[in-house]
N, C-alpha and C positions, 0 to 999 in steps of 0.2 A: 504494500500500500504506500507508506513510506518510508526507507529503507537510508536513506540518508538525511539526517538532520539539515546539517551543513557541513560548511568546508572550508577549514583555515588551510589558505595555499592551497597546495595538490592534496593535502590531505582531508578525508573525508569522515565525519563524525556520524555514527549511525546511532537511530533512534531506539535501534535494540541497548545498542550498550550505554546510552545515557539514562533510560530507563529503570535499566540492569543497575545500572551506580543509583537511582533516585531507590529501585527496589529495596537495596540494602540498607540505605541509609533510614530510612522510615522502621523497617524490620529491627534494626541496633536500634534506633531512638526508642520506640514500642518496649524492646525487651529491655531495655536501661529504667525505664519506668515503672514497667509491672514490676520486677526483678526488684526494684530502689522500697517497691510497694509492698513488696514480701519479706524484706530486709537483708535483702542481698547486695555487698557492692558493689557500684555504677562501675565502678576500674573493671573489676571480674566480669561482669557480663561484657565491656567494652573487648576485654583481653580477648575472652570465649569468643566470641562474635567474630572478630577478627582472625582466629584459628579453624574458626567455622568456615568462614569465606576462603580462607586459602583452600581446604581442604574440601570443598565444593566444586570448586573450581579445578582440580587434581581430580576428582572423581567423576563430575562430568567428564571431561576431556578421557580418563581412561576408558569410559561406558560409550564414547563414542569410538575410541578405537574396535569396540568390539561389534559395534551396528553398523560400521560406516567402513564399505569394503573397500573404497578407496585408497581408503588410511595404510592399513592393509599392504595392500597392495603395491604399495612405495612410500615405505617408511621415512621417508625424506620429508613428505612432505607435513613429517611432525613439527619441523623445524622453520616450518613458510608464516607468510603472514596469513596467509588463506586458513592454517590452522586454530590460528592464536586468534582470529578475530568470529572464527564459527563457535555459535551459544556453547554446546556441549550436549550430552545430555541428562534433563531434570533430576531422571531418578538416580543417576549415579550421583550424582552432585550430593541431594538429598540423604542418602544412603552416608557418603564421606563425610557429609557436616553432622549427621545426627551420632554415629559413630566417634568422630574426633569430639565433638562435644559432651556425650555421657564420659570420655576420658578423661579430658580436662576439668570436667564436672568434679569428678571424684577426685584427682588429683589437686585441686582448689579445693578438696573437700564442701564442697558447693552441694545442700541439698538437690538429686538431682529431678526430684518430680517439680518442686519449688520452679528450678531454672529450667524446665521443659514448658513448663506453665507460663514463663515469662517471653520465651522462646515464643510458644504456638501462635497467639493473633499474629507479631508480626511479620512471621514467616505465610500465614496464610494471605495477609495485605500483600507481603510484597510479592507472593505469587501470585496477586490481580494486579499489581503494575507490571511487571517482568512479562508475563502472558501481555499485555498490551502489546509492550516492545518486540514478540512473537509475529502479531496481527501485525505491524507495521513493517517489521523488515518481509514479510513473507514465508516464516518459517513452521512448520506443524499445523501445516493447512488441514481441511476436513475433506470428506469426500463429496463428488459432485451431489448440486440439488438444484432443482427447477422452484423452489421455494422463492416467494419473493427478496429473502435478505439473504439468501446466497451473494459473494464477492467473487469480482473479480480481481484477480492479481497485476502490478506493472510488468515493464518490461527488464525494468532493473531490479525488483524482487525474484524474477525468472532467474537472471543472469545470479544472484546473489545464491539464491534456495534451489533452483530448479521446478520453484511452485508453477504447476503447470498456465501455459496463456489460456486466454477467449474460453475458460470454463468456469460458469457457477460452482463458487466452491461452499459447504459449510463453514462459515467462522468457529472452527471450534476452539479459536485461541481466547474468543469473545466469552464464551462456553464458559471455561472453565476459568476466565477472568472474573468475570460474574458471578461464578457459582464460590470462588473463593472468599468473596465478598460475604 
């Protein structure tokens, strides 16, 4: 839909990944609150947070090595920009932050139902902003529908995702943006 924000010089700032950064930042805000609300330290959950996010980011990226045969295919192109700037994917990511997290949980000796409870809303907000950034770059499209809110995709979401042209597609990044709400 829209797939690049803007563009400082030749470089081009995508609405996935500014999204992606406002995602987390709401998610850390949210769980520094609840967390502050339960009597846990703002530093601790800031620290967790931030070891959560690397380790999100490390687990997407491995989960796609194993969907995306490409990768695969020529290991090289671990190393591209083309990798480093594709989302990943959710459930590994997911999988790595809640794992890294119950760790450090315990190791901060951090009650950890307390800090999952502070954790949950804003993990579930920021997966209604992140799924936006989804719907905009063009990625984890639905399947075709003759429905009247079926989308179409650009030409630069094609080039970017491969989401297919000239077909009603289900929003299902809207879906599950929504339903996270």
């Amino acid at each position: 839909m829209y797939p690049e924000l803007f563009r400082i010089g030749n470089f081009p700032v995508n609405t996935y990944g500014v999204l992606l950064a406002i995602a987390f930042l709401v998610a850390l805000m949210v769980a520094a609150r609840l967390g502050a609300r339960d009597g846990l330290r703002r530093e601790r959950i800031y620290d967790l947070g931030l070891w959560m996010l690397l380790a999100a980011i490390v687990g997407s990226k491995l989960l796609l090595l194993v969907v995306e045969p490409a990768y695969r295919a020529n290991p090289f192109q671990l190393l591209s920009l083309d990798f480093l700037r594709s989302g990943g994917v959710f459930y590994g990511g997911f999988i790595a932050a809640v794992a890294t997290g119950y760790a450090l949980a315990r190791r901060y000796q951090m009650p950890w139902w307390k800090t999952a409870d502070a954790f949950a809303p804003g993990i579930a907000l920021g997966q209604a902003i992140g799924r936006q950034g989804c719907f905009a770059a063009g990625c984890c499209w639905g399947k075709p529908t003759n429905l009247p809110w079926g989308v179409e995709f650009t030409e630069l979401g094609h080039e970017v995702t491969g989401v297919p042209l000239g077909v009603h597609l289900h929003p299902t990044q809207l879906y599950e943006s929504f339903a996270a709400l």
